[in-house]
N, C-alpha and C positions, 0 to 999 in steps of 0.2 A: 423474485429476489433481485434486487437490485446491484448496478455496476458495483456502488463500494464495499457491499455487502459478499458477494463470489471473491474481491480480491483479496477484502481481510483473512476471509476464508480460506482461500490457498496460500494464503503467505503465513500463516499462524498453524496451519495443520499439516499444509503439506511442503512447504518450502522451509521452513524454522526449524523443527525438529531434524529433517535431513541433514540439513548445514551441523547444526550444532553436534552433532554425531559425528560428522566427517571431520571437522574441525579440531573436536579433540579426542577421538582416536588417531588420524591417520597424519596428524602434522604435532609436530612440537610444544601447539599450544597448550595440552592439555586441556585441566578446567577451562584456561581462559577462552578457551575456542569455544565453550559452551556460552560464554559472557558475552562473545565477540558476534556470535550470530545474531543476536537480538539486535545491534546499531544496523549490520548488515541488510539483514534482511527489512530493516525499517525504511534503510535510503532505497535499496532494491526497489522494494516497493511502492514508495511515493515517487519515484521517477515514473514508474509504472502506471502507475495511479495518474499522473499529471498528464503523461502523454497518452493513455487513455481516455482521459475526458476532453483534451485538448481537441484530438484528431476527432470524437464523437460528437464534438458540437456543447459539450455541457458546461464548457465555462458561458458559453455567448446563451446558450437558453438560459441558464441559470441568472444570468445577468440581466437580460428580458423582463423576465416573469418578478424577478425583483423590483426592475422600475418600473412596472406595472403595477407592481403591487402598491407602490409609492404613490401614483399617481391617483390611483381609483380607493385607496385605503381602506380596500377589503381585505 
């Protein structure tokens, strides 16, 4: 299983439905808190996501194996 693949996975099963629960029972937002966890947990996420590939080397390999790939046009 792959890095992006465990993240969407915890952010969609087990982060998202949490949130949107706490949100609109235990605050004011009601429904909207149900509405509101989805942008939430989306930036949560991609911050996540960024600085995990960042600190793992995946933007600089992926950028590698791409102008390789240019070069040799396999």
């Amino acid at each position: 299983m792959t890095a992006a693949t465990l993240i969407a996975l915890v952010s969609q099963l087990f982060f998202q439905p949490p949130l949107a629960w706490l949100l609109s029972r235990h605050t004011a937002l009601s429904v909207e808190g149900v509405w509101l966890a989805f942008p939430i947990t989306n930036v949560t996420f991609a911050i996540c996501s960024g600085a995990w590939f960042a600190f793992q080397g995946g933007f600089h390999n992926n950028h590698q194996s791409f102008h390789a790939l240019l070069r040799h046009g396999k």
